[in-house]
C-alpha positions in Angstrom: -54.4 11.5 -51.9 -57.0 14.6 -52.4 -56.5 17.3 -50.7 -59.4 19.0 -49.8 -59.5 22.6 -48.2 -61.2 23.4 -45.3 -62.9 26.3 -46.1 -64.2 26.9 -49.6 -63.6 30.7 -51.0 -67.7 32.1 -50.5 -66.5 34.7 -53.4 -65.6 32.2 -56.1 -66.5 33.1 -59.8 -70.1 33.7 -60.3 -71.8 31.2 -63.0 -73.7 32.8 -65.7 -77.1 31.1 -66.5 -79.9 32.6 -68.6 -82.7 34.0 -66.4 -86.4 34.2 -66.5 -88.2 37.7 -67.1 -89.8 39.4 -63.9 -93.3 40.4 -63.8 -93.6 44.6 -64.0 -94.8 45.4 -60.3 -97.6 47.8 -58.9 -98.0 49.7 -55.8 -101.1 48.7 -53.8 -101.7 51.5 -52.1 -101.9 54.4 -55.3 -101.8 51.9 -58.0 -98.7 53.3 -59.8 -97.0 51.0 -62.1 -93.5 50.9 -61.0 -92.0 48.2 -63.7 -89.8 45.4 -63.4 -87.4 46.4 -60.2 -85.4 45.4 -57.1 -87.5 47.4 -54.9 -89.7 46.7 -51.9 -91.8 50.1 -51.9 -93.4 52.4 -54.3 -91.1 55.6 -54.4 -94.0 57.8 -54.6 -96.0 56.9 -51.6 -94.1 54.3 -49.9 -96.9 51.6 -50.6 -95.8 47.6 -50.6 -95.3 46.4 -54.4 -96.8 43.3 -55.9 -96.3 41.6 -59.0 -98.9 42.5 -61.9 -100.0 39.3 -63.5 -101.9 39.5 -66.9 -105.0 38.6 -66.3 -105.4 37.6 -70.0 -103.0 35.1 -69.5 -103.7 31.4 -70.4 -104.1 29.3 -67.3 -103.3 25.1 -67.4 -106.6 22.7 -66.4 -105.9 20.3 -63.8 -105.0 17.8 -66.0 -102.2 19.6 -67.4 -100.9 20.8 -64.2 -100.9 16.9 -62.6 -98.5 16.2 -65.8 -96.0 19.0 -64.5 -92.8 17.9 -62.5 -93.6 18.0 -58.5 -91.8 21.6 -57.4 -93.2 24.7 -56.5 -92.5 25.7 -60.8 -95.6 23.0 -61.9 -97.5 26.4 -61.1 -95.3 28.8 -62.9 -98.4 30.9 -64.0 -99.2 31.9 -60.6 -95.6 33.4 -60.0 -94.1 36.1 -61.0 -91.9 35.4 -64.4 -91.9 34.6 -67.5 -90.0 31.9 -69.1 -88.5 29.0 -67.2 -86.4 29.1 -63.5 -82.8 28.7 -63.9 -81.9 28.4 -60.2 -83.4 26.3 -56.9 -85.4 24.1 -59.6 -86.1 21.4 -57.2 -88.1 22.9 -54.3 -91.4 22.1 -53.3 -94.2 19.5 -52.7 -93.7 18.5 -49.6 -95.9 15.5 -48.0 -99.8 16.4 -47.1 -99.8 13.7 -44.2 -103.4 13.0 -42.9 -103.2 12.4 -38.9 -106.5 11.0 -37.7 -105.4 10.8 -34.0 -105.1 14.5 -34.0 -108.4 15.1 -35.7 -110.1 12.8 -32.8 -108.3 15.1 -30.1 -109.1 17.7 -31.8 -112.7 16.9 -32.1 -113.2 17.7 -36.6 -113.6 15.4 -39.3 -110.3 15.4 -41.1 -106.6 16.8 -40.1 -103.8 17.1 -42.3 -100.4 17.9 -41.6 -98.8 20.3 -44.2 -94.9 19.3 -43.8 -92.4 21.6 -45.0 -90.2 19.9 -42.2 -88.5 18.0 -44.8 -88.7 20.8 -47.3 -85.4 20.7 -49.8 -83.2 21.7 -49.2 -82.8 23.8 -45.7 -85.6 22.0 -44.1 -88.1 24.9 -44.0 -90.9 26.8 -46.1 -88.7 29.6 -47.1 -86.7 27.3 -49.4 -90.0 28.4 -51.7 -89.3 32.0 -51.2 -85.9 31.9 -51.6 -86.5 29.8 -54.8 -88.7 32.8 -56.4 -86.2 35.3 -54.8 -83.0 34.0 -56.5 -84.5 33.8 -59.2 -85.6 37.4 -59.6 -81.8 38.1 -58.3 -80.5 36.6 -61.4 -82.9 38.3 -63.7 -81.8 42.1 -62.2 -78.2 40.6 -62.4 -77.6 41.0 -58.6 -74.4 38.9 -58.2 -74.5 38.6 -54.2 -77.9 37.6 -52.3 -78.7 38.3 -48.5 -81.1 38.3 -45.9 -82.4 39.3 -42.3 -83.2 36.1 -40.5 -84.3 34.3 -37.9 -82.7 31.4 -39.0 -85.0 29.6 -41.4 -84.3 32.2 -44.3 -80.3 32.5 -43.7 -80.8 28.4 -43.9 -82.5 28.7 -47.2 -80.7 32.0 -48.7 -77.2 29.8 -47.4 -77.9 26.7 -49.0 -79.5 28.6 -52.4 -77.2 31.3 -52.3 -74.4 27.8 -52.3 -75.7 25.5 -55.4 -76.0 28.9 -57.4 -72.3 29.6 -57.1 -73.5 33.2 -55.6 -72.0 34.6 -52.6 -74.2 35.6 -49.5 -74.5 38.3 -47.3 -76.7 37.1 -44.0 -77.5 39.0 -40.7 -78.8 37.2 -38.4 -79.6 38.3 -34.1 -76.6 37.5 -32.2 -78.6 34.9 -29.9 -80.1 32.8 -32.1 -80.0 28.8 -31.8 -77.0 27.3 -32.6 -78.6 24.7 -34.5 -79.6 27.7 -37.0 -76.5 29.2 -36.9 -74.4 25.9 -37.8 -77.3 25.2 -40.6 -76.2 28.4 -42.4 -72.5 28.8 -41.7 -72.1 25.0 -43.0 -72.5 26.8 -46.6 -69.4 29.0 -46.3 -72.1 32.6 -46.7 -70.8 36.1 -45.2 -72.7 35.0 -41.7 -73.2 38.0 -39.6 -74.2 37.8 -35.5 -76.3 41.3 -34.7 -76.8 42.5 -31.3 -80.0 43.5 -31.2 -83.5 41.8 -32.1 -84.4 40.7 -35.9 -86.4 44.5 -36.4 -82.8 45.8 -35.7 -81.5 43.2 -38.1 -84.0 44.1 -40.6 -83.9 47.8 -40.4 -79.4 47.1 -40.9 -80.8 45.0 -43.9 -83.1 47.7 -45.4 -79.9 50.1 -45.1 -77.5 47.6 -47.1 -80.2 47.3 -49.7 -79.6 50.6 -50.9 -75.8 51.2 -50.2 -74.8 47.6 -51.8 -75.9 46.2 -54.8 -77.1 43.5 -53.5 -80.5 41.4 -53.6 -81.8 41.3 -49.9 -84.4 38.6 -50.6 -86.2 39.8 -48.2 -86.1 43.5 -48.9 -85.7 44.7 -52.1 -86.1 41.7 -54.0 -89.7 41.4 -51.2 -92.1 41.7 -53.9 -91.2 38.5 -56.0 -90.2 36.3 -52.6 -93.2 36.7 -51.3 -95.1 34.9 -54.0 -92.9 32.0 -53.3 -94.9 30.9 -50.0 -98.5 31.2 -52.5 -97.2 27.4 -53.8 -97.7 25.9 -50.2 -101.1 27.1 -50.8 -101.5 25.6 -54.2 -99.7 22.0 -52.8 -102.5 21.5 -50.5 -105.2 22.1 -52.7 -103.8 19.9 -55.5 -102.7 17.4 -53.0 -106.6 17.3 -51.9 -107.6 16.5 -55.0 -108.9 20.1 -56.4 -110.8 20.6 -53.2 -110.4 23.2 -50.1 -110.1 22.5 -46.6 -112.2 24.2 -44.2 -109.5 25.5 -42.4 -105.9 26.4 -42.3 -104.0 27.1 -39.4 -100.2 28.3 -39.8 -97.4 30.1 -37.5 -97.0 34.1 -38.3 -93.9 35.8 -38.0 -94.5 39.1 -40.4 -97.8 38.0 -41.7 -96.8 36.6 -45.1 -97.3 33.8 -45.1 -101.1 33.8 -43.9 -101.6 36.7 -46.3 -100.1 34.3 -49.4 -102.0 31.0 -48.6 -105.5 33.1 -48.5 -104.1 34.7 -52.0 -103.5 31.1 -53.3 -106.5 29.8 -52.3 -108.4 33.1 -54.4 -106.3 32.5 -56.9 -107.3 28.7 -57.7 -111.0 29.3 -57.1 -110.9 32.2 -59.5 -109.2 30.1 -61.9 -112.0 27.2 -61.2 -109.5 24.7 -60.2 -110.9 23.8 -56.8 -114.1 22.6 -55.7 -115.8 24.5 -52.0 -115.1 27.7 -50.3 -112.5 29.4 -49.5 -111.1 27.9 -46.1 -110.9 30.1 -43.1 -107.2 31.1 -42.0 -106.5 30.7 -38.5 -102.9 32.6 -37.0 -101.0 31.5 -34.6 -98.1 33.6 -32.5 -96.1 32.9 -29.7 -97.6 35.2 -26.3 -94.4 36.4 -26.1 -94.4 38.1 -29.5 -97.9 38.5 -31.1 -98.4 41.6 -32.3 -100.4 40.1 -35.0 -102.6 38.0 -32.9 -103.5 41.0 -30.4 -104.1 43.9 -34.1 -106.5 40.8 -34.7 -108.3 40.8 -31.3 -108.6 44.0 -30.4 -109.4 45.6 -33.7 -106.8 48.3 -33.3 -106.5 51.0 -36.3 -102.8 49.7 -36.2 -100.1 47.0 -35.1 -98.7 48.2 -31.7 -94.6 47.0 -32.3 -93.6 43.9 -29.6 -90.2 43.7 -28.1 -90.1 40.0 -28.4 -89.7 37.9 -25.0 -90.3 33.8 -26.6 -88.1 30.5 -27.2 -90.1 30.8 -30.4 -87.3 33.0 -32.3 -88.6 32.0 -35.8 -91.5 33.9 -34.9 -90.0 36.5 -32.8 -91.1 39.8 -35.1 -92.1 42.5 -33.2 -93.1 45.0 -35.9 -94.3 42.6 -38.8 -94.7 44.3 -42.1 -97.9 42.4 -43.3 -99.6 42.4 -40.5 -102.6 44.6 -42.3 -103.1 42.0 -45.1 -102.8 39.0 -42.4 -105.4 40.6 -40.2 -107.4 41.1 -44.1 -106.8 37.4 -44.6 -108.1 36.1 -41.2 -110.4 38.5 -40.6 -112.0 37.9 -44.4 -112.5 34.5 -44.2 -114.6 34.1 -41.1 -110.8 33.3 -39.3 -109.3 33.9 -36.5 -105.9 34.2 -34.3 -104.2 33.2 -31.3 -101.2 33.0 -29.6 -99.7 30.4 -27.1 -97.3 30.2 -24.1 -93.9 29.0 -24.1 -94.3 25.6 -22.3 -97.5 24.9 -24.7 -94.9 25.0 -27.9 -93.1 22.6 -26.3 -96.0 20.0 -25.8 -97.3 21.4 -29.4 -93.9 19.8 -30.3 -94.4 16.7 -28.6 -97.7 15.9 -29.5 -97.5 16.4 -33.6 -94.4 14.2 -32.9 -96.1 11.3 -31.0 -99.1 12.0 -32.8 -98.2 11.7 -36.7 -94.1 10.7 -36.2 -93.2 14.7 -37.6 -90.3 16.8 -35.5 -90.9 20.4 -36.2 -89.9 23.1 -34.9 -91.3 25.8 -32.1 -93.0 27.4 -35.0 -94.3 24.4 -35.7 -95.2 23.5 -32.5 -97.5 26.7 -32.0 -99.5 25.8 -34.9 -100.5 22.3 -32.9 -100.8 24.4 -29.5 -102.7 26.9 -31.3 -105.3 24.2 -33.0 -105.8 22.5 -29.7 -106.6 25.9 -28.1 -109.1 26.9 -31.3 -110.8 23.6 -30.7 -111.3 24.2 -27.5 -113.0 27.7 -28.0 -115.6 26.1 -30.5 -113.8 27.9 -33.6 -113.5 24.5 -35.0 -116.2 22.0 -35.7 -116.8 18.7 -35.9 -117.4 18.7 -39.4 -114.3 20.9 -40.4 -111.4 19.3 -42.4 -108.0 21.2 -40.9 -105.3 21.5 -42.4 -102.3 22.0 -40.1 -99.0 23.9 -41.6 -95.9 22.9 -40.1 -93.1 24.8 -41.3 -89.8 23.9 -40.0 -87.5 20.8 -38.7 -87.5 20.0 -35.0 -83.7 19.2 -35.5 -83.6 23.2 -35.7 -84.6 23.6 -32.2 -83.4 21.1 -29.8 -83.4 22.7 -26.6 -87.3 23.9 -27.1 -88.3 20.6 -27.9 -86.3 19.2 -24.7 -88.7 20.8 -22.0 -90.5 17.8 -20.2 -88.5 15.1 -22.2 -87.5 12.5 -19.2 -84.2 11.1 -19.5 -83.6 7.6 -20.8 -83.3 4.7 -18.3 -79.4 3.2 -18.7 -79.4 -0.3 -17.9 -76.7 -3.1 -18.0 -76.9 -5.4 -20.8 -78.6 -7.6 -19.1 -82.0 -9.7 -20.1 -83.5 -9.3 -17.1 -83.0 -5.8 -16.7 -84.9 -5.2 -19.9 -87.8 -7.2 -18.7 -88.3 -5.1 -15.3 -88.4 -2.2 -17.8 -91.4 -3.6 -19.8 -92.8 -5.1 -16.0 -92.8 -1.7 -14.6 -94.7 -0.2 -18.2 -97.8 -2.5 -17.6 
């Protein structure tokens, strides 16, 4: 008989794979060419880095691009290597379901349901950033990956950090879901409970960053994962045959990810591969953490940090790093933002689900509460085409998506007792 051990060693021997060649980086703020780096922040005046694409570089046509194998890598030029991924290979395009019921609720021509639900591997959008992320990791030769999380990312860093043979550092706040905490301690990473809220978590992260040398996806490796959520972006538009919706709405935790889909969406009409506008980016926060949502609306100079009070911990940032280019984003495209109570999530969460047969999660579930709310406003119109981002699994948070669920009838096995169930339905 096989033995099997319980507990596999998270420090076993490293595999060596050729990497791909990171893209030099800039500052944004002073322009100064830092280079190819592990670093989140220009060391001259503390400005966010980006990636510096050549802008001489040969683009595909849609043709060649449909001919590509369906991950996030079929648009390779838009992220930030050169040469081929060696790690997390399979990520990316997940289903573009249209719902019609929702779009008559919602009172707009077309909806579609973006559904990183079922995203490979963890179940959530950041598998895409932790694909770029990883990769950059292996390219700067950092042999151990982390992450501050509220439970999506240490999913996706877990499960990465697991087929590459890399061992994983992740911090996580010491009351997050269990569900979250089982779906990254099944991969055997270095899982660490924090007392304190994720901006605690984060600013322990930013500190390990320097002393280790480690790649903290989400800090000093921040500039290359970040382009990873651009390819949810690009999905849609190619899954709409080369056309733009008229508007987006998604969840916002630090901003990213509504500051990347508006930098996809400029990035394929520069490049002539889509056919319209630009959509208009909609945000949507929990009330009990949206510092985003209220920068937005009240056209403050700056983000005023949130102490976050929400079952929505996925979203629960209260001092979001992007929340400037995420106001740009919304604010630029004739968007908008808006944030939700608890007990709305949960019937967001309900609805998608009886609506279109997807379980998400409470981030997921203030994107639908959100769209209702939008519609009823008048900042969506009947002849909009929405497309509705969804970026996590319901399995992830049970207990949210348990508020107002009535329990089950038990019955005897018994004919008749099934027929006074359907009597009493009529």
């Amino acid at each position: 008989m096989t033995t099997i051990p319980s507990v596999l060693p998270n420090d076993a021997p490293v595999r060596i794979v050729r990497a791909p060649e990171p893209l030099p980086l800039y500052c944004t703020r002073c322009a100064a060419d830092v280079g190819a780096s592990a670093q989140a922040l220009c060391s001259t005046c503390l400005g966010p880095l980006q990636p510096q694409y050549d802008t001489a570089r040969p683009l595909p046509s849609r043709r060649e691009l449909r001919s590509r194998a369906r991950s996030i890598w079929r648009y390779s030029e838009w992220l930030p290597f050169r040469g081929a991924p060696v790690l997390a290979q399979q990520v990316g395009f997940t289903p573009l379901l249209e719902a019609p019921q929702l779009a008559h609720e919602l009172g707009v021509a077309r909806v579609w349901v973006k559904n990183d639900a079922v995203s490979f591997p963890s179940l959530s959008f950041k598998d895409r950033v932790v694909a770029t992320a990883l990769n950059a990791a292996q390219a700067f030769g950092l042999t151990t990956v982390g992450c501050a999380s509220t439970g999506n990312l240490a999913n996706a860093v877990a499960a990465a950090a697991a087929a590459a043979g890399l061992p994983a550092w992740i911090f996580i706040p010491a009351d997050l879901e269990v569900a979250k905490v089982v779906g990254t301690s099944v991969y055997g990473p270095h899982l660490v409970r924090v007392r304190g809220t994720y901006d605690d978590v984060n600013r322990l992260c930013a500190q390990l960053a320097d002393r280790f040398d480690w790649g903290i996806v989400n800090v000093n490796l921040r500039a290359y994962y970040g382009e990873g959520s651009k390819t949810m972006g690009f999905e849609i538009v190619d899954q709409l045959d080369w056309r733009f919706p008229s508007a987006v709405i998604a969840p916002m935790a630090g901003g990213s990810l509504v500051t990347k889909l508006h930098k996809a969406f400029s990035e394929f009409a520069a490049a002539g591969l889509a056919h319209g506008s630009v959509p208009r980016i909609y945000g949507a926060q929990a009330s009990g953490c949206a510092p985003i949502v209220r920068f937005v609306q009240s056209n403050a100079r700056a983000v005023t940090p949130e102490r976050p009070q929400t079952i929505v911990r996925s979203l629960a940032i209260g001092n979001p790093a992007d929340a400037p280019t995420a106001r740009d984003a919304i604010l630029g495209t004739n968007g908008w933002a808006h944030a939700v109570d608890d007990q709305d999530v949960a019937i967001g969460i309900r609805r998608l689900a009886e609506a279109t047969g997807i379980f998400t999660e409470t981030a997921g579930g203030v994107t639908v509460a959100a769209a209702y709310a939008l519609a009823q406003q008048g900042r969506l119109t009947p002849d909009d085409e929405v497309v509705l981002c969804i970026t996590g699994n319901g399995l992830k948070t049970i207990d949210a998506a348990a508020q107002g669920i009535s329990e089950a009838p038990e019955i005897p096995a018994r004919l008749s007792a099934v027929e006074a169930l359907v009597a009493a339905t009529v």
